[in-house]
N, C-alpha and C positions, 0 to 999 in steps of 0.2 A: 735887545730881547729876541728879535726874531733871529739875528745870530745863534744866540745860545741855544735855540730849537732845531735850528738848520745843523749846528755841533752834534744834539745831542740825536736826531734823525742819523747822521753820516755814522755814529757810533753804532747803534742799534744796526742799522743794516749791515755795516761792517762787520759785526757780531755773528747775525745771520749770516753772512756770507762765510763765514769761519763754520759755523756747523754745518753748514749744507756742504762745505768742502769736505769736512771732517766724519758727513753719512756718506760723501760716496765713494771717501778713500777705504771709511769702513765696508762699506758691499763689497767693494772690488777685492777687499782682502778674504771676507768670510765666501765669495763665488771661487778662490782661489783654492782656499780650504776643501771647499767642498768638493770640486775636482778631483785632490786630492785623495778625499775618498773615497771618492768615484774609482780613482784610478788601483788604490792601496788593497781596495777590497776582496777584490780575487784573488790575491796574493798572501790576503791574511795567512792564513794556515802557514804557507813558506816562511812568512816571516816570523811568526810565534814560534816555529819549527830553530829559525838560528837565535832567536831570542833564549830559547829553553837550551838551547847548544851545554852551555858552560855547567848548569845543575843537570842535565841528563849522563854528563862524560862521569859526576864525581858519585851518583845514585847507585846503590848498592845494588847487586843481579837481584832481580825482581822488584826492584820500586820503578813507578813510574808517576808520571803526572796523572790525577782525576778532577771529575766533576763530580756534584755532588745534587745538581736541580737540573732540570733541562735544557732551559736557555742559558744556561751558565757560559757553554763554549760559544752559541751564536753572539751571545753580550758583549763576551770577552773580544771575538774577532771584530765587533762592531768598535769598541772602544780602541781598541789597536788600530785599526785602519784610522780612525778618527786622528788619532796620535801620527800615527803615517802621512795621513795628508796635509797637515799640518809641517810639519818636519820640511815636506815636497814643497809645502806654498810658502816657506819662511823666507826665502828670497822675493817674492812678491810682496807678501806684508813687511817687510823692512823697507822694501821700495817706495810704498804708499808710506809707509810711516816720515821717510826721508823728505819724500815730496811733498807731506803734511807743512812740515816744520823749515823745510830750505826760504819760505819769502821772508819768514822772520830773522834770515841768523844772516850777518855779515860775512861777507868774502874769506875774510882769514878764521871766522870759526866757522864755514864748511870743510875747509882743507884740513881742520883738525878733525869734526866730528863725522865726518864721512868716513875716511879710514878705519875708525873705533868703531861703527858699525858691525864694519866687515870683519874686524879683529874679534869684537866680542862673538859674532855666528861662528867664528872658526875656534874659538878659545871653548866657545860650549860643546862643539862637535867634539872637540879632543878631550876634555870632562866624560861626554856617555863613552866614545873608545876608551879611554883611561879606564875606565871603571868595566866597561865590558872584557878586555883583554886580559886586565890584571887584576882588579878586586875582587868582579864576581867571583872566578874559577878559586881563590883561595879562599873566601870566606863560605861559600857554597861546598866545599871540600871539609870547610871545620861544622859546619852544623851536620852534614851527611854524617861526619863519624861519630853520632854519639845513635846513630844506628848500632842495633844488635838482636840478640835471638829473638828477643822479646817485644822489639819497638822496632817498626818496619818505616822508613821515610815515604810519604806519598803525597804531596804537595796537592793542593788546588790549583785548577790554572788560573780562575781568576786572581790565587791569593800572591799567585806568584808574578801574576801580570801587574798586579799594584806593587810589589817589595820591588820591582828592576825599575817600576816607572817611577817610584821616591827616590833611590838612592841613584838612579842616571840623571834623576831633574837636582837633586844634591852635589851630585860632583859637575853637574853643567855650570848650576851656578858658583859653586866654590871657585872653576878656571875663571869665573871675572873678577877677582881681586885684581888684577894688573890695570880694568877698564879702571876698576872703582879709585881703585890707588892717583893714577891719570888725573878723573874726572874732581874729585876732593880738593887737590893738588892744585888744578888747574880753574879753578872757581873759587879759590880761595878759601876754601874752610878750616883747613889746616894745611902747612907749611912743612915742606920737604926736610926740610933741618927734622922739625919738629917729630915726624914718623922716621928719620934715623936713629934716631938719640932714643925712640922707645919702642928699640929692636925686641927686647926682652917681654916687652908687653904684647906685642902682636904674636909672639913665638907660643905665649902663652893662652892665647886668645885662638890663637889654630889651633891646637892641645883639644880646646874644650871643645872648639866648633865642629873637629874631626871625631871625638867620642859620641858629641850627639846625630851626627848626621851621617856617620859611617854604621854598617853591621856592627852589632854588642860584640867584635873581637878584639883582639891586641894587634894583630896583625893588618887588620883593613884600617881601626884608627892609624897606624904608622903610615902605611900605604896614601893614608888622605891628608896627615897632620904633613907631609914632608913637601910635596907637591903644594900646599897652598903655602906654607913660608916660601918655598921657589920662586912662584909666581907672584908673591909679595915684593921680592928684591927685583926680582923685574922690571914692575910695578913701578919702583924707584928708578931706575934706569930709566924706564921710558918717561918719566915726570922729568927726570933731570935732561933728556935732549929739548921736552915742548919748552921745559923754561929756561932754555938756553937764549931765548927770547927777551928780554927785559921789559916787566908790566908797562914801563914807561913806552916804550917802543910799540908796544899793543896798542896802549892808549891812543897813542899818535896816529896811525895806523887805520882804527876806527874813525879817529875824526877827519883823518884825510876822507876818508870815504862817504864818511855824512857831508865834510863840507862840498867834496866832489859830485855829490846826489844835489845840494842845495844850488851851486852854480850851473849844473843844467837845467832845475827847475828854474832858476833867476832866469837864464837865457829864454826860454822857454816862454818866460811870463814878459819879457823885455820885448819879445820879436814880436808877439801877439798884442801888446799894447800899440807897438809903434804900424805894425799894419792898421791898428785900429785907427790913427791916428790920422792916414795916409786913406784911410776912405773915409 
């Protein structure tokens, strides 16, 4: 009985001690953040200036960007910066995220899930350039042309600070099919054969995910349907090096390493009884 109290104490604080980790990896990440702001903020203006870059080049002589209330641009720049700092401290919050979760994961899944970290931050950064370099400028070129005598383009800046911040956090997360592909793969939920053999369905499934998550043109879904099958096959590439490994060989693998934890705690609990024994 008193066992099972003394269990269920060890558990409870153990508990506790996981959220009191887990509030102060969170402070450390949101004090990051907020630097960030700190740091983003003077620079708002610069930055919304290359942000508006790609709709200001394609805007017909005499459209420009407006506002339309007063704190509209103070908002806008406050919310950008926000997004800016963020962006600055996402190498810190991936850190605390990593050092959250590293006591729990075994030796050979840090060596895999640590790299995919660092893959998936640079797969999302290549998504908003992807999209900044090549989607915006052509789909912002097809809505500017249905300007004419009568109908003059002149965008909001906050409306246009929300359209680049959906469709950059859209192609962010579309570059991680390749993590996803990986991670599915390698947890067992579906089987590598299995997403070869239903090439045609995923082809089809980018089709629809690229109409609804791209600008309403024919040209930016192309632009996004083609690039996420890419990174699809990928996807498969790098599933087919991690499981060049055989589950068996995992298995084994892990429990050399539990048994290797369990025979220093043996040693551990054997030198402490026999000193006990010896006084």
């Amino acid at each position: 009985m008193a066992s099972a109290e003394n269990s269920g104490d060890s558990s409870e604080n153990t508990f506790i001690g996981h959220l009191l980790e887990l509030r102060r990896r969170v402070l450390y990440s949101v004090i990051a953040v907020f630097a960030g702001f700190l740091v983003s903020y003077p620079f708002a203006q610069k930055i919304y200036g290359i942000l508006a870059a790609p709709l200001i080049s394609v805007l017909p002589k005499g459209s420009h960007l407006i506002y339309t209330s007063l704190p509209e641009v103070f908002l806008t720049y406050v919310q950008l910066s926000l997004i800016s700092g963020f962006l600055l401290a996402l190498p810190m919050v991936l850190y605390q995220f990593w050092a959250f979760i590293t006591p729990g994961l075994y030796l050979h899944e840090r060596k895999i899930f640590f790299p995919l970290i660092f893959v998936s931050l640079a797969l999302f950064l290549a998504g908003i350039l992807f999209a900044y370099f090549v989607v915006f400028p052509n789909a912002f070129r097809f809505f500017a042309s249905f300007s004419g005598a009568d109908i003059s383009a002149m965008p909001k800046v906050s409306d246009y600070l929300s359209l680049i911040v959906k469709f950059s956090l859209a192609f962010g997360l579309a570059f991680q099919i390749p993590i996803l592909v990986v991670v599915l793969v390698k947890v067992g939920v579906i089987q590598l054969e299995s997403l070869r053999r239903g090439r045609r369905y995923v082809f089809l499934i980018c089709a629809v995910a690229s109409a609804v998550l791209s600008p309403p043109d024919v040209l930016s879904m192309i632009l996004l349907m083609i690039p996420m099958y890419m990174l699809f096959e990928l996807g498969l590439l790098f599933s087919a090096h991690f499981s060049s490994r055989s589950p068996s060989a995992e298995f084994t693998y892990a429990a050399q390493e539990e048994s290797g934890s369990e025979d220093l705690m043996g040693e551990a609990e054997s030198s402490f009884r026999n000193g006990h024994e010896e006084n």
